[in-house]
N, C-alpha and C positions, 0 to 999 in steps of 0.2 A: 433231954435233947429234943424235946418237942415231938414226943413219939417217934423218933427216927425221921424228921422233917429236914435237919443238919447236916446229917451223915448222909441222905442221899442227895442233899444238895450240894454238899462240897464233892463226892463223890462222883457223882455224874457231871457235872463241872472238868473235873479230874480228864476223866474218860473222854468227854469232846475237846476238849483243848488238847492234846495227846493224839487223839482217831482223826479229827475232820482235819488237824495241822499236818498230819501224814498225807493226808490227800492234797491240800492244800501245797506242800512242799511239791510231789511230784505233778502235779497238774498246771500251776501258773508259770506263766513266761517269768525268764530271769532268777531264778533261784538254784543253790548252788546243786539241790537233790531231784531237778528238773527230768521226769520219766518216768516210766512206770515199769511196777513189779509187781504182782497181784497177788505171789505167794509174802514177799515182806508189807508188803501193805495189809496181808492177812492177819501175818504174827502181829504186827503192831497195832492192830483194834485189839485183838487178844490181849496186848499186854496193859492196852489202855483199859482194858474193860479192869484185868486184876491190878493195876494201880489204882483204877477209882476206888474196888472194891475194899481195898485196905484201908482208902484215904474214910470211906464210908461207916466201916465195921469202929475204928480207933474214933469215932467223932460219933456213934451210938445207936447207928444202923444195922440191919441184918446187910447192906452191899449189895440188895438186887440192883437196883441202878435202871427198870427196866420194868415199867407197868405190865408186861406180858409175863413176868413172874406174881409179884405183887397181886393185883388182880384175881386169876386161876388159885393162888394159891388161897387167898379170903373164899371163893366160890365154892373152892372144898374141902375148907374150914383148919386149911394149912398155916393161914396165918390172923390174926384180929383182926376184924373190920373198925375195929376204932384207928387204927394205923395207918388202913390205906388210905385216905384224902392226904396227912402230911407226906407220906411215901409217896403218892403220884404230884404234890406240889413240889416237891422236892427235886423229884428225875424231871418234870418238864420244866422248870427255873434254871436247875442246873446245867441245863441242855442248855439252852437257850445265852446262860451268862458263859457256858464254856465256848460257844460260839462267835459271842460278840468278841472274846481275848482271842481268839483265833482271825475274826478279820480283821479288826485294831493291828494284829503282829503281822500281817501279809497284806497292809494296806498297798504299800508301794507297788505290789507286784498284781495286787485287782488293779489298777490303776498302769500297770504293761499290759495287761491280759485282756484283748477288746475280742472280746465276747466268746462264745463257746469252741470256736474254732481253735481260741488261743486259751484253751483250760477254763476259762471263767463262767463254770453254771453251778447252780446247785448243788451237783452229783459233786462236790468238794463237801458239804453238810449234808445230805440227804441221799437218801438211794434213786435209781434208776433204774429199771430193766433193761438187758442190753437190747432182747425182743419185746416190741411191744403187746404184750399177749394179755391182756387183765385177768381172766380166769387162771391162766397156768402163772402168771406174775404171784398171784396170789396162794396160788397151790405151794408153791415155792416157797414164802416165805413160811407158808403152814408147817411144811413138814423142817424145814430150817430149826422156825424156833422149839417143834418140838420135840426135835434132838437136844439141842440145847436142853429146852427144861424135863425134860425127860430123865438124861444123864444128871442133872445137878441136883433132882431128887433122890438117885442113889448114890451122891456124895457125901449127904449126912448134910442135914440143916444150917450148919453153920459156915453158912458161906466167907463171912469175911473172917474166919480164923487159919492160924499155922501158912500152910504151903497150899490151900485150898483156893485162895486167888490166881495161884500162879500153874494149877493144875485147870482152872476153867480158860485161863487165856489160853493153854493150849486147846482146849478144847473150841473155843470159839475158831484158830488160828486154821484145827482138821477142817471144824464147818464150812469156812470162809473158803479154803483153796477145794475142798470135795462138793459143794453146795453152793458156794457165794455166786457163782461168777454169773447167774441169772438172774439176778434183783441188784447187788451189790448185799444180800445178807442185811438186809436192818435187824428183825428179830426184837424190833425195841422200838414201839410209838413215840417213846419219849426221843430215843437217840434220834428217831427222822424227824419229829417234828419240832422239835424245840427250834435246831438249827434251820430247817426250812421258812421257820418262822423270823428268825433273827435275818437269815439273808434277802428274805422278803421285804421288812417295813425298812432296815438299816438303807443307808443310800449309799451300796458297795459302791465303787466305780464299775463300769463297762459288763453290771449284769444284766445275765440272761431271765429267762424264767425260771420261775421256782417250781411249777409243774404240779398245780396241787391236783391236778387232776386227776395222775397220778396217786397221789397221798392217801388215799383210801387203801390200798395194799398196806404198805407198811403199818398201817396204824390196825385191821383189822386182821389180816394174817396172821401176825404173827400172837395176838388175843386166842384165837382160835388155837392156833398151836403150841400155845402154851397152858391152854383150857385143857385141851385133850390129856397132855401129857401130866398134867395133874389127875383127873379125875379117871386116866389109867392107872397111875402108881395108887389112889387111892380102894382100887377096884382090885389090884393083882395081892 
């Protein structure tokens, strides 16, 4: 399966088409699940994460889904460096193509939604802080992802087997409602940028800005806090 290039492309595909259509649902004008809930909008990253992860593991992947595992784990020698370029081609394509089937399905409703006042930014594909703080934005996302990777190293390596998908969505679901509500939780360069990237060059109707200015948090935070929590478990 091309080192595991398939499995995290359909996989992470999976997981944005599922994640950013939750957001999408509650955030654009005219749609019938129009509002917000920040605790189901949490379970449901979570559960997109452990459906990609299946769609991932059955198609020949290990299901990180998520260069901030990937990554840490090669740096300390968790997983083959021959794997990770298909494993990061794989989460940022898949990012990216599960976004495109997510503004294709809610075209009509970018197209009610005239500009950020009426739902239509970014923060439908990518994160935002709710304060604009860069350092603590960042802080956040650090110690975020390395709960996340911290807890999936002592679930036993094989993340996309058995009930082990369905025990990290909850886990992402605790993160998201105890942790999220400061960044929006990315935890995953690929998950913010693949889609910041697709609502970028795409010609949505009545978008805002994509905020890359921003984009530096999510891409490097969550590196670092998934560094750590590698080269802790490898230390303890």
């Amino acid at each position: 399966m091309m080192n595991g290039f398939v499995g995290e492309f359909f996989g992470t595909m999976v997981m944005i088409i599922f994640g950013a259509g939750i957001c999408c649902e509650y955030n654009l004008q005219k749609t019938n699940g129009h509002g917000h809930d920040w605790g189901m909008l949490s379970l449901a990253w979570g559960m997109a994460v452990a459906f990609g992860a299946y769609v991932g593991g059955a198609l020949g992947s290990l299901g990180h889904l998520n260069p901030a595992l990937t990554v840490p784990y090669a740096i300390c020698g968790m997983f083959p460096w021959k794997n990770v370029v298909p494993y990061l081609c794989g989460q940022f394509l898949g990012a990216f193509v599960g976004a495109v089937i997510v503004i294709l399905h809610y075209w009509p409703h970018f197209k009610a939604s005239k500009g950020a006042e009426e739902g239509n930014t970014v923060g439908n594909f990518a994160t935002l802080p709710a304060i604009n703080s860069p350092f603590w934005n960042f802080l956040s996302e650090v110690i975020a992802t390395f709960s996340l990777a911290f807890v999936l190293l002592h679930m036993g390596s094989k993340i996309a087997d058995g009930l082990t998908p369905l025990l990290v969505g909850f886990l992402i679901f605790v993160i998201g409602v105890g942790l999220g509500g400061t960044t929006g939780f990315a935890m995953n360069p690929a998950r913010d940028w693949g889609p910041r990237f697709a609502y970028t060059v795409l010609p949505v109707p009545n978008k805002t800005s994509a905020r890359w200015d921003y984009a530096w948090v999510p891409m490097c935070g969550p590196l670092v806090g998934g560094l750590l929590a590698a080269a802790l478990t490898k230390a303890i």
